[in-house]
C-alpha positions in Angstrom: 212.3 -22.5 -98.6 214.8 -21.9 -95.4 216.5 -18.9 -95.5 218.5 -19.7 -91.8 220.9 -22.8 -91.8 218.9 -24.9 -90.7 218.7 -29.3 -90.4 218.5 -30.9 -93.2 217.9 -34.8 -92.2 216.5 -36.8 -89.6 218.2 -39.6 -88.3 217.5 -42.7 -88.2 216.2 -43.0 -85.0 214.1 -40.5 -85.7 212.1 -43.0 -88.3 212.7 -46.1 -85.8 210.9 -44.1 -82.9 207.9 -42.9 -85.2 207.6 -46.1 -86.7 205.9 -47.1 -83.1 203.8 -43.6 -82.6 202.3 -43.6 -79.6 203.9 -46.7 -78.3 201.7 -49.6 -77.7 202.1 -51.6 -74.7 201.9 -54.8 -76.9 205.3 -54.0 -78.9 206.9 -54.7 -75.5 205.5 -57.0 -73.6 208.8 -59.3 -73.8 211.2 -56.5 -73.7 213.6 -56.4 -70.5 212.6 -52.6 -70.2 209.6 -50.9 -70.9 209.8 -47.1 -71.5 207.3 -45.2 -68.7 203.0 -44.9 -69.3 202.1 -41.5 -69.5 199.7 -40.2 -65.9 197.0 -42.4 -65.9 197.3 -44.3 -69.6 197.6 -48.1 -69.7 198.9 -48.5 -73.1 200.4 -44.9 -74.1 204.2 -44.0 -73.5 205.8 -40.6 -72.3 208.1 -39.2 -75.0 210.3 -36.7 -75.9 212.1 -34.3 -78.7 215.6 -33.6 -78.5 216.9 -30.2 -78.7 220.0 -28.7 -80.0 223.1 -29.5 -78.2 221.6 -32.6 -76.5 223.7 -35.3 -76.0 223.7 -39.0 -74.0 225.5 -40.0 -71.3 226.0 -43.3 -69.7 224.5 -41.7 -66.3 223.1 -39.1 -64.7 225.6 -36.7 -64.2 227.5 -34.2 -66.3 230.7 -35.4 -65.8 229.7 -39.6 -67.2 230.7 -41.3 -69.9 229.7 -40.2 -73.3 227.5 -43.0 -75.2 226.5 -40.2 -78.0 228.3 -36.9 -78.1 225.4 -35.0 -80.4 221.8 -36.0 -80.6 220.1 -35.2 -84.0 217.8 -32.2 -83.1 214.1 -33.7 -82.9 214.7 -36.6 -82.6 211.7 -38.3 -80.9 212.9 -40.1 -77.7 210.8 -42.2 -75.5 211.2 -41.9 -71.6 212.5 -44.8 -69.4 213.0 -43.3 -66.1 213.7 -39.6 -64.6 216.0 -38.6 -62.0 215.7 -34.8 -61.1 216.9 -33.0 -64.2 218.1 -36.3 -66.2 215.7 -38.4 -68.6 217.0 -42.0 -69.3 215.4 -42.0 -73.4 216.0 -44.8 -75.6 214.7 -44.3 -79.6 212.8 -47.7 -79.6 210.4 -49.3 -76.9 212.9 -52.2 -76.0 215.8 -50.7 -74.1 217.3 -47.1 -73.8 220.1 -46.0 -74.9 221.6 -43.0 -72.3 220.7 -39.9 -69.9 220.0 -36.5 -71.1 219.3 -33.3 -69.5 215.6 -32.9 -69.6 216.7 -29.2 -70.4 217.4 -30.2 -73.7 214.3 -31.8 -74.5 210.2 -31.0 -75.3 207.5 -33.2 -73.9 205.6 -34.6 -76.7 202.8 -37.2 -75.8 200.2 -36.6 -77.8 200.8 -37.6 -81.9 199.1 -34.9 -83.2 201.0 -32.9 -86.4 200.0 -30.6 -88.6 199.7 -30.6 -92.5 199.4 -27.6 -95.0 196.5 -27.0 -96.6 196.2 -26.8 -100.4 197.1 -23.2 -101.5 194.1 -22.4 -103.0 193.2 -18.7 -101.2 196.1 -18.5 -98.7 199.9 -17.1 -99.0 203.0 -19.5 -97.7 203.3 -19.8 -93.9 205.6 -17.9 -91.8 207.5 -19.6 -88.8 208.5 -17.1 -85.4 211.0 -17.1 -83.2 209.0 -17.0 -80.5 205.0 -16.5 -79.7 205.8 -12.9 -78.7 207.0 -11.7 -82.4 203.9 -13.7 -83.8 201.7 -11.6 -81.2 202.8 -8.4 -81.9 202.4 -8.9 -85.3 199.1 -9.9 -85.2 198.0 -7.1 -82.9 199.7 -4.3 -84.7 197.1 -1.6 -86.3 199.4 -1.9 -89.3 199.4 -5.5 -89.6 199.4 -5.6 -93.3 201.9 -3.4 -94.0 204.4 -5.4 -91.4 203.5 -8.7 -93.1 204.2 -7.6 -96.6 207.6 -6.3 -94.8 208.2 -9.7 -93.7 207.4 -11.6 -96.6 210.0 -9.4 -99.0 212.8 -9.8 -96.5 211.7 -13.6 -96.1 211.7 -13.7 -100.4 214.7 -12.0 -100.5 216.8 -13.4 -98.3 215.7 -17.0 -100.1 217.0 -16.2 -102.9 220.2 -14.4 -101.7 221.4 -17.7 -99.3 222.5 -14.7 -96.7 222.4 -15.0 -93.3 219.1 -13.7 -91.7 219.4 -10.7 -89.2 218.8 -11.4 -85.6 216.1 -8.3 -85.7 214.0 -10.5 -88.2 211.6 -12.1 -85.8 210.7 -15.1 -88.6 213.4 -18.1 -88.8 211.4 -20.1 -91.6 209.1 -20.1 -94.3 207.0 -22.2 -96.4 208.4 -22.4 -100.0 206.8 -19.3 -102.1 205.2 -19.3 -105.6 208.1 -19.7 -107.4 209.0 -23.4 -105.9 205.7 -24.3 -105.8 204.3 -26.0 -102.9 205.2 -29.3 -100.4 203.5 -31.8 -101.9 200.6 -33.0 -100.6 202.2 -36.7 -100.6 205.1 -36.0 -98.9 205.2 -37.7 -95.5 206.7 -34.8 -93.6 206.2 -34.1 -89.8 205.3 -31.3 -87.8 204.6 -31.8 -84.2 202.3 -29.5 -82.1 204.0 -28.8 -78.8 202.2 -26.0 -77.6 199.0 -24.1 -78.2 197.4 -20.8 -77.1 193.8 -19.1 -78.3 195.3 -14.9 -78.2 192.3 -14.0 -80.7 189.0 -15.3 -81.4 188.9 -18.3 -84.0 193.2 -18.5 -84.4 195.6 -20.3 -82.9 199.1 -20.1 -82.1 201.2 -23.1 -82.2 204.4 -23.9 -81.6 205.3 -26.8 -83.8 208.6 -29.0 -84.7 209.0 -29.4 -88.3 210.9 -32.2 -89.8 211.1 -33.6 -93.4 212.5 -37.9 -93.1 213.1 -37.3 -96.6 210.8 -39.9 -97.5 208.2 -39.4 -100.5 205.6 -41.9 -101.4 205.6 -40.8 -105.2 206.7 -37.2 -105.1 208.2 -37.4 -107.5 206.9 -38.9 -111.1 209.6 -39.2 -112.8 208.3 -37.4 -116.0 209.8 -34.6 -117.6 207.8 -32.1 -119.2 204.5 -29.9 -118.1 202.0 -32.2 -115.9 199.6 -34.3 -117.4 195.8 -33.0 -116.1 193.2 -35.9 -116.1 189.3 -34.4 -116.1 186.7 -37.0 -115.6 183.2 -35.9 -115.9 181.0 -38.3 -113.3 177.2 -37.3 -115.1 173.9 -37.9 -114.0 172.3 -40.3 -117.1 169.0 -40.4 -115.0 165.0 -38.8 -116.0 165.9 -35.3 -117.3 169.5 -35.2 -118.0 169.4 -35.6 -121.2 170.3 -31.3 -122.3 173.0 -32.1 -120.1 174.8 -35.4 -121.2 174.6 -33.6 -125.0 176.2 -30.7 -123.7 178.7 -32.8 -122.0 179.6 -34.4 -125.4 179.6 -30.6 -127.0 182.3 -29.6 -124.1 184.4 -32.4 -124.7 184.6 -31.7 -128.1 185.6 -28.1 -128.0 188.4 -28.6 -125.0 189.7 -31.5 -127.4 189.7 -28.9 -130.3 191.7 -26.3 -127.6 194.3 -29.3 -126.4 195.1 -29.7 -130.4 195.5 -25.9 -131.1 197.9 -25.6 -128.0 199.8 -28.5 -128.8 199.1 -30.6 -125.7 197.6 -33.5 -127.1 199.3 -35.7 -124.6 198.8 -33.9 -121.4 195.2 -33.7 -121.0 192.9 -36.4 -121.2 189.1 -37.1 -120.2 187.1 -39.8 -118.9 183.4 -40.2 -118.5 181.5 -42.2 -115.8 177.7 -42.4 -115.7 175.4 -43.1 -112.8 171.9 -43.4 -111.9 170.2 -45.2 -108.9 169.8 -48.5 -107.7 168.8 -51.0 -110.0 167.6 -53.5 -107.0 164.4 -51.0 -106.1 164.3 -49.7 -110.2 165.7 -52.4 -112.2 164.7 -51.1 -115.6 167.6 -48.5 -114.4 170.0 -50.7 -116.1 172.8 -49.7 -114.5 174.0 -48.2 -111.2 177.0 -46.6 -112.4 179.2 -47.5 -115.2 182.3 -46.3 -116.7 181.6 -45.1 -120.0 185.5 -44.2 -121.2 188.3 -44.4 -119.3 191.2 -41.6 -119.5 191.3 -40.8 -123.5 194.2 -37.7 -124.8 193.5 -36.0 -127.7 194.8 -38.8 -130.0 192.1 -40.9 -128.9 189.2 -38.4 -129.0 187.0 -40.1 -131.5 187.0 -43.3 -129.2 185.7 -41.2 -126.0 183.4 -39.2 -128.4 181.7 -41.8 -129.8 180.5 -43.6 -126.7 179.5 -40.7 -124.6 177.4 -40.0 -128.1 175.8 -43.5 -127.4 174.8 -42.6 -123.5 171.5 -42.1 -122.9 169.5 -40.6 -119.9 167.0 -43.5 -118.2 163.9 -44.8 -119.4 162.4 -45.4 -115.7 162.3 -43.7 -112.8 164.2 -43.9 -109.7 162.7 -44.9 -106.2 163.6 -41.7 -104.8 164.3 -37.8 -106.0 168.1 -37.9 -104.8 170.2 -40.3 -106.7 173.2 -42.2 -106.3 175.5 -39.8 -106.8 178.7 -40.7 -104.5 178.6 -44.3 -106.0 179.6 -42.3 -109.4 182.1 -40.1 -107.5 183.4 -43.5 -106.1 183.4 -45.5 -109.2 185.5 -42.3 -110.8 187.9 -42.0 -107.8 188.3 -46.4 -107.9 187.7 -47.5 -111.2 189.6 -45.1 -113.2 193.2 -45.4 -114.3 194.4 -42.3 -112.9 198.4 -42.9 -112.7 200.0 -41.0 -115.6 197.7 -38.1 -114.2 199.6 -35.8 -111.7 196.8 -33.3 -112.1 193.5 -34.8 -110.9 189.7 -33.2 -111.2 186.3 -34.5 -111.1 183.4 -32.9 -112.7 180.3 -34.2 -110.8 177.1 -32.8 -113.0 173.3 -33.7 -111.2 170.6 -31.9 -110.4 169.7 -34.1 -107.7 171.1 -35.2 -104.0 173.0 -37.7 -103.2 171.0 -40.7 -101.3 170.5 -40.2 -98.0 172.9 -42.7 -95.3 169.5 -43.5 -94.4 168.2 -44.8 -97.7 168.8 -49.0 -97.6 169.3 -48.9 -101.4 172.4 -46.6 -101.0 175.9 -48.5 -102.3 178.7 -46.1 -100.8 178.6 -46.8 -97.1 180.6 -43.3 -97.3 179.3 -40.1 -96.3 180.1 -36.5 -98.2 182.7 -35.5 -95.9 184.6 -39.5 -96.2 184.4 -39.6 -99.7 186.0 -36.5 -100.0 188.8 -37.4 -98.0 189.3 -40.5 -99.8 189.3 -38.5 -103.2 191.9 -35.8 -101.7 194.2 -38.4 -100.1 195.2 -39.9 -104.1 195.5 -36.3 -105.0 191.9 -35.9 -106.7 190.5 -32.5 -106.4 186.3 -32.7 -106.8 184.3 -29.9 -108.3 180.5 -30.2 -108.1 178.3 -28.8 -110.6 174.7 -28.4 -109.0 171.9 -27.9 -111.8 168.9 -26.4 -109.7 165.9 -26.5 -111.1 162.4 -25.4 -110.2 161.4 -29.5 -109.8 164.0 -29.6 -107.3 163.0 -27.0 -105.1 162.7 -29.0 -102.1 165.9 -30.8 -102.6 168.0 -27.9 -103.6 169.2 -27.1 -99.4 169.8 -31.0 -98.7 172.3 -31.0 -102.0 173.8 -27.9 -101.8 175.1 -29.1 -97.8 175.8 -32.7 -98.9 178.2 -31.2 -102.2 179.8 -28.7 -99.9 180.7 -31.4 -98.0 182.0 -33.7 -101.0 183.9 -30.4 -102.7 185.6 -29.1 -99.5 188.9 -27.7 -99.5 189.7 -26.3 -96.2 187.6 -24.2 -93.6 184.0 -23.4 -95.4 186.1 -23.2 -99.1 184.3 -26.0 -101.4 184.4 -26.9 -105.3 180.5 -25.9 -105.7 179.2 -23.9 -108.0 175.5 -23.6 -108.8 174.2 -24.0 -112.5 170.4 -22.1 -112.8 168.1 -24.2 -114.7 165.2 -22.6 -114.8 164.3 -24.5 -118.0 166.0 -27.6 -119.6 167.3 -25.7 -122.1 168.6 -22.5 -120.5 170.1 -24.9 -117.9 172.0 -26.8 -120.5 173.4 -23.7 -122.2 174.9 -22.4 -118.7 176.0 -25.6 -117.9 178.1 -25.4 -120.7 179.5 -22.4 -120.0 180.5 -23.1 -117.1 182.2 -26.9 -117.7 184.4 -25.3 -120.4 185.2 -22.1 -118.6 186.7 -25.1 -115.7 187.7 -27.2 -118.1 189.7 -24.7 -120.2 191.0 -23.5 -116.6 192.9 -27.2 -116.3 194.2 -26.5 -119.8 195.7 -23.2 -119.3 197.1 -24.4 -116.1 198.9 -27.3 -118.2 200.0 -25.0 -121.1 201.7 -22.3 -118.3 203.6 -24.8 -117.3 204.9 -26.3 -120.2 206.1 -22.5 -121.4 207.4 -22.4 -117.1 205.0 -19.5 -116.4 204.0 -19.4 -113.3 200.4 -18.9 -112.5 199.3 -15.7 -110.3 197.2 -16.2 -107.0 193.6 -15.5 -107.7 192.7 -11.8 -106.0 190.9 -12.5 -102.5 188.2 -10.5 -103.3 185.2 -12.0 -105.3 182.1 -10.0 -106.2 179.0 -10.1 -105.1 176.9 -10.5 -108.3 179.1 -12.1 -110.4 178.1 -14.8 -113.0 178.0 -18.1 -113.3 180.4 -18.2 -115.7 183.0 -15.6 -114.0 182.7 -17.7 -110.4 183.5 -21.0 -112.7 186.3 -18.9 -114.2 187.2 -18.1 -110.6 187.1 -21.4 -109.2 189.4 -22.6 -112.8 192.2 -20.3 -111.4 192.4 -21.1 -107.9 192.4 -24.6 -108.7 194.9 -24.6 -111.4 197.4 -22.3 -109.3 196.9 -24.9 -106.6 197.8 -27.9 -108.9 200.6 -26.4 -110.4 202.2 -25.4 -107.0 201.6 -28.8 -105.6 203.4 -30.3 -109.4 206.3 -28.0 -109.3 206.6 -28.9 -105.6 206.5 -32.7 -106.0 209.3 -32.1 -109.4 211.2 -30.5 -107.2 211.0 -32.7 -104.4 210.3 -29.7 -101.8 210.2 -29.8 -98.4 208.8 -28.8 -95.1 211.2 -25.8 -93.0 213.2 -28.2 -90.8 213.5 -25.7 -87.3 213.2 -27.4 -83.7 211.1 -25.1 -82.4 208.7 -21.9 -83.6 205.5 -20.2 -83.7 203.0 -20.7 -86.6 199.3 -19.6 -86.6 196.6 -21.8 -87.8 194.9 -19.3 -89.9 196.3 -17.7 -93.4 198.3 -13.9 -91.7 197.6 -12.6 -95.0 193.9 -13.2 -94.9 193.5 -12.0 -90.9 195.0 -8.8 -91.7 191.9 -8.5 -93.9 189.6 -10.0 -91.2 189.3 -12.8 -92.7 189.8 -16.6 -91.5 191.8 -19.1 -93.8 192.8 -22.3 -92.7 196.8 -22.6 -93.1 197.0 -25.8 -91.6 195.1 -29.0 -90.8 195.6 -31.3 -87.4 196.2 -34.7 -88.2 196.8 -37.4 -85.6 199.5 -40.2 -86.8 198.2 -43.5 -86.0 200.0 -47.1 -86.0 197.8 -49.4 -88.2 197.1 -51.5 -84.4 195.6 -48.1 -83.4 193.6 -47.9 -86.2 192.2 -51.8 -85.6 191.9 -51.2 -82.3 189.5 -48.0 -83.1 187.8 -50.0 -85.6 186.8 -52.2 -83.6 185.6 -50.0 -81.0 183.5 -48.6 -83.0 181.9 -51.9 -84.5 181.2 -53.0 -80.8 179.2 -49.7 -80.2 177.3 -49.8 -84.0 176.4 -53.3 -82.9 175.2 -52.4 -79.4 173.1 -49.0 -80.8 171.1 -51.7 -83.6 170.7 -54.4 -80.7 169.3 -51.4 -78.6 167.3 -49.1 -80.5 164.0 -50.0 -79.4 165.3 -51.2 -75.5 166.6 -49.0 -73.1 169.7 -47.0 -72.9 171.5 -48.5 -70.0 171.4 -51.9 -71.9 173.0 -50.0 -74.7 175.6 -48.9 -72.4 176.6 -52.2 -70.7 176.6 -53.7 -73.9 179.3 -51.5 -74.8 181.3 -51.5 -71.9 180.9 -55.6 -71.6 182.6 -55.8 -74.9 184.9 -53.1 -74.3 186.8 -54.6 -71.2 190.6 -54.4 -72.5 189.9 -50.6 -72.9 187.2 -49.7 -70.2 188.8 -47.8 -67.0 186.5 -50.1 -64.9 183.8 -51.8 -66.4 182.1 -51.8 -62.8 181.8 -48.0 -63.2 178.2 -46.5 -63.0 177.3 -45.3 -66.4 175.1 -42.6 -65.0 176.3 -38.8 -66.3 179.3 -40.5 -67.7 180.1 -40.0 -71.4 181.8 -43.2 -73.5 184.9 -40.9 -73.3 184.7 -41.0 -69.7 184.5 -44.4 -69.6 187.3 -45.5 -71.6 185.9 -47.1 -74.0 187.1 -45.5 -76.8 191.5 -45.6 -77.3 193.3 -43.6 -75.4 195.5 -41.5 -77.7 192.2 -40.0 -78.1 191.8 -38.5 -74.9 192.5 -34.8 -74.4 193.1 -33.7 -78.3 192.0 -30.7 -78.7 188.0 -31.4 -80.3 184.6 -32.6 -79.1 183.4 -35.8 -80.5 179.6 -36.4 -80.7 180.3 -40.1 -79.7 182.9 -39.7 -77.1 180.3 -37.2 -75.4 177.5 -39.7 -75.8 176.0 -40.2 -72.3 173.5 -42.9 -71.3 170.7 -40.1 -71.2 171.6 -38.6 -74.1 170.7 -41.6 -75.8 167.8 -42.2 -74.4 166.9 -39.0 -74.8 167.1 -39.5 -78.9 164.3 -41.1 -81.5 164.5 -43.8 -83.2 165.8 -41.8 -86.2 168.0 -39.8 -84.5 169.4 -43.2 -83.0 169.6 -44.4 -86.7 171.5 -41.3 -87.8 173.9 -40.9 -85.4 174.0 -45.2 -86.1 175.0 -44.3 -89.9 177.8 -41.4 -89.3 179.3 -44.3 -87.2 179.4 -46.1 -90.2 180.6 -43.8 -92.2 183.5 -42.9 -90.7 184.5 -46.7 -90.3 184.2 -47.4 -93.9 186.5 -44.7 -94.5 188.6 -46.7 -91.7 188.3 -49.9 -93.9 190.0 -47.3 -96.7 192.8 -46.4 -94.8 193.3 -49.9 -94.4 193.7 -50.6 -98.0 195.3 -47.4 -98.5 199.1 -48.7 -99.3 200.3 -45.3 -101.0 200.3 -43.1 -97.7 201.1 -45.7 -95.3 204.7 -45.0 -94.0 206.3 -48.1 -93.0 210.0 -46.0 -91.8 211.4 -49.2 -92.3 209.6 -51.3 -90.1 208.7 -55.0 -91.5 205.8 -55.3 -88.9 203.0 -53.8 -90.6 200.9 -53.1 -87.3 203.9 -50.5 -86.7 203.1 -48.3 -89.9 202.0 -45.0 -89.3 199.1 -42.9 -91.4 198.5 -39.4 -90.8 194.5 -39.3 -90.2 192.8 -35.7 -90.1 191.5 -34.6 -86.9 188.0 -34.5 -88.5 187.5 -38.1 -89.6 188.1 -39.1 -85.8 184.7 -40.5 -84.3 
């Protein structure tokens, strides 16, 4: 929530000029202008954001004709030509529109922006005037103490509507409890302009923060408290049967709690079963299969009777781990999950998931992809690891891979470990703990419906707690985090608007603890060309790394760059001590962002220097990442078209972290 005047819209040529990111060469080619390349780029343009106060004339001199008296404060402007302390901008790619003092502008080239992460162990986040007031705070013995200072004037002055003092060194802040949170849906912007490293792990940035005021479905269109949709994705293979009759005996008491609270509509469960593939085991039956969609309360005795029916396998499977992310997958895809605004997945195994390595594998997916594909439709994934003493050797393996698949932000997962150090004592915890989460997502539902609003979990966790207190635990911080992001998306909330400020990228709250909390993610908005383009890129070097596993690296590197001539700097270049960033071959809006890249390092000896199975490995997290490419494709609900009919000019904001 602002507590400053601040702007409220961005114009329309705001949305025109995002619509072509980066600015592709292509989108021009015919024009009669063409805006300028930024140093050294052949297809990137130089851009701009407008300031305050800027406005266009029809030449480069104060005293010229006015073509637009009052620019809309960031808007983004690409750069046509510069004439000592005049830029000629235009909005679009295909002519410009006027001179402006370059005074009243902020180079932005690179399309990186930031987005908040879920508010599941962090408080809202500040914006500064200037680095200096966000320095100072940070550095102050009494840190603490200042911030809770700051965050009372911040709360109060919200909820006043009076003007902020000039002392207060904060001009913005991310709406508090009470609004709940910017949905995770909504499409707005922040722009990183400027970054500094003052302290060890954090960094300051000085962002743009613009809402379009567009909102792929933010807002339902339901009255009432949210509806909460739990689907339990079970392992039905050797072993599990304790746990698919416990499963049964949860569902049955959560329905009995739904009917005594009077929320018979808002909560409803579905079941999906997997096992393993039945190619290598087909007396398996079934890979996965999706045993009751969404069911309320008024349909209970359908769900109930066929997850009574399920049984565990008969046969073994070809390997210990199963296939665990094709249930995941088949829950996330096959279920009807649109009257749900709350989303969770309860993934129950006591095994692994197949290895990438493993040919009978159906998800070409990773841990970390599938995640993000579950998190970008709003489904939050809980993993429920049953460890028991036949799985010893396993137990590390799992534990990493559903870390991975739970993640939240920074090294905050959905995992939480069920001892089974019988079949029976294993089932009995594993009870526990699926209605203490379950009965979490229930409580959440029923506080909203009677407009409580839910207290953050307390930061600090002990050591030896139970199973069943660190389920309780995880029930709260994920139910404060989906009824912030509800009341956020019923309200339609958005993102500070301010031109220019200071955020840091870790939690203040949490640093003046010691502690690191993400705050924010980096995200780079690409056009879907951009996204073919690095598709493609990376299909030419998979190809190249099978052809060559067993020749010689320099073959595996001329492949690549043979293929790669319409993005190679010079595909004469020796490839000796030259990494495939180095040599162009991968797009250029990847160049200098701010991470390293364990392909755009790749150098010729590096690869030689790897084994076959390393070769295959680093083969399959190539893969990986570009099926999760292929689901960005297909994506429609968080593509942002800004009103553009071409749909190679729609933009999607792509974490930082699913980059190759």
């Amino acid at each position: 929530m602002l507590f400053m005047p601040m702007f409220r819209k961005c114009c329309l040529a705001l949305l025109l000029a995002l619509a072509f990111g980066a600015g592709v060469l292509n989108a021009a080619s015919s024009a009669e202008a063409a805006p300028l390349l930024q140093p050294g780029k052949k297809t990137l343009f130089q851009r701009v954001v407008s300031h305050p106060g800027a406005a266009l004339l029809a030449e480069p001199k104060a005293d010229a004709a006015v073509v637009r008296k009052s620019v809309t404060p960031f808007t983004v402007l690409y750069v046509y030509d510069r004439k000592d302390a005049w830029l000629q901008v235009g909005p679009s790619t295909t002519q410009p529109e006027g001179w402006m003092e370059a005074a009243k502008s902020t180079e932005w080239n690179q399309s990186l922006t930031l987005l908040f992460t879920p508010r599941t162990g962090r408080d809202p986040v500040l914006f500064f005037k200037t680095e200096t007031g966000l320095n100072e705070l940070c550095s102050a013995p009494d840190m603490e103490k200042r911030l809770a200072d700051l965050e009372t004037q911040a709360a109060s002055l919200s909820k006043g509507g009076q003007p902020a003092p000039q002392t207060l060194p904060i001009v913005a802040s991310e709406p508090a409890e009470a609004q709940g949170a910017v949905s995770e849906k909504r499409f707005y912007l922040m722009p990183i302009l400027d970054m500094k490293d003052p302290f060890d792990g954090v960094k300051f940035l000085r962002v743009a923060s613009i809402d379009p005021g567009t909102a792929n479905g933010a807002k339902d269109g339901k009255n009432g408290p949210p509806k909460t949709g739990i689907a339990l994705v079970i392992d039905t293979t050797i072993s599990m049967k304790p746990y698919i009759e416990q499963s049964l005996n949860v569902v049955r008491q959560i329905y009995d709690k739904i009917e005594k609270d009077h929320l018979a509509d808002n909560v409803g469960f579905a079941v999906v079963a997997f096992r393993n593939s039945t190619k290598a085991s087909p007396g398996l039956e079934y890979t996965t299969s999706i045993v009751s969609d969404f069911a309320t309360a008024k349909d209970r005795k359908s769900l109930e009777e066929k997850l009574a029916k399920v049984q565990e396998a008969k046969v073994s499977s070809h390997d210990f781990n199963e296939d665990s992310l094709a249930g995941v997958y088949k829950a996330v895809e096959g279920l009807h999950w649109g009257d749900y605004s709350s989303r969770l997945i309860l993934l129950i195994t006591d095994a692994g998931p197949l290895k990438s390595t493993d040919k009978y594998a159906s998800v070409p997916m990773g841990p970390s992809e599938l995640n993000d594909v579950a998190r970008q439709k709003g489904i939050w994934i809980t993993a429920l690891h049953l460890k028991s003493p036949g799985g010893n050797a396993n137990h590390a393996y799992a534990e990493q891979s559903y870390r991975a698949l739970s993640k939240l932000s920074g090294n905050r997962s959905n995992y939480l470990v069920v001892a089974a150090p019988t079949p029976a004592k294993g089932a009995q915890q594993f009870a526990a703990v699926a209605k203490t989460l379950a009965s979490g997502m229930v409580d959440m539902v029923k506080n909203t419906a009677e407009g409580k609003i839910m207290t953050r979990p307390k930061d600090e966790k002990p050591q030896n707690a139970s199973p069943e207190d660190k389920a309780a635990d995880l029930a709260a911080t994920l139910g404060y985090a989906m009824q912030l992001e509800y009341l956020g998306r019923e309200r339609e909330n958005t993102a500070p608007s301010v031109v220019n400020s200071w955020i840091a990228d870790m939690d203040l709250s949490q640093l003046a603890k010691s502690r690191q909390v993400p705050a924010v993610e980096v995200a780079v908005l690409l056009t879907k060309n951009q996204l073919n383009d690095l598709s493609t890129q990376l299909k030419t070097i998979i190809d190249n790394a099978e052809r060559t596993k067993k020749t010689d690296a320099r073959d595996f590197f001329q492949g690549v760059l043979s293929a790669s001539t319409r993005m190679a700097r010079d595909p004469n270049m020796p490839t000796q001590g030259k990494n495939l960033a180095e040599l162009g071959v991968l797009s250029e809006f990847l160049d200098g962002l701010p991470y390293k890249s364990d392909v755009m390092l790749l150098r010729e000896e590096d690869w030689y220097r790897m084994s076959v199975g390393e070769q295959t490995a680093f083969i399959n997290r190539l893969k990986s990442r570009l099926a999760r490419y292929e689901e960005y494709d297909r994506d429609r609900a968080n593509w942002e078209s800004f009103g553009q009919t071409n749909p190679g000019d729609w933009m999607y904001r792509v974490p930082l972290s699913m980059l190759p």
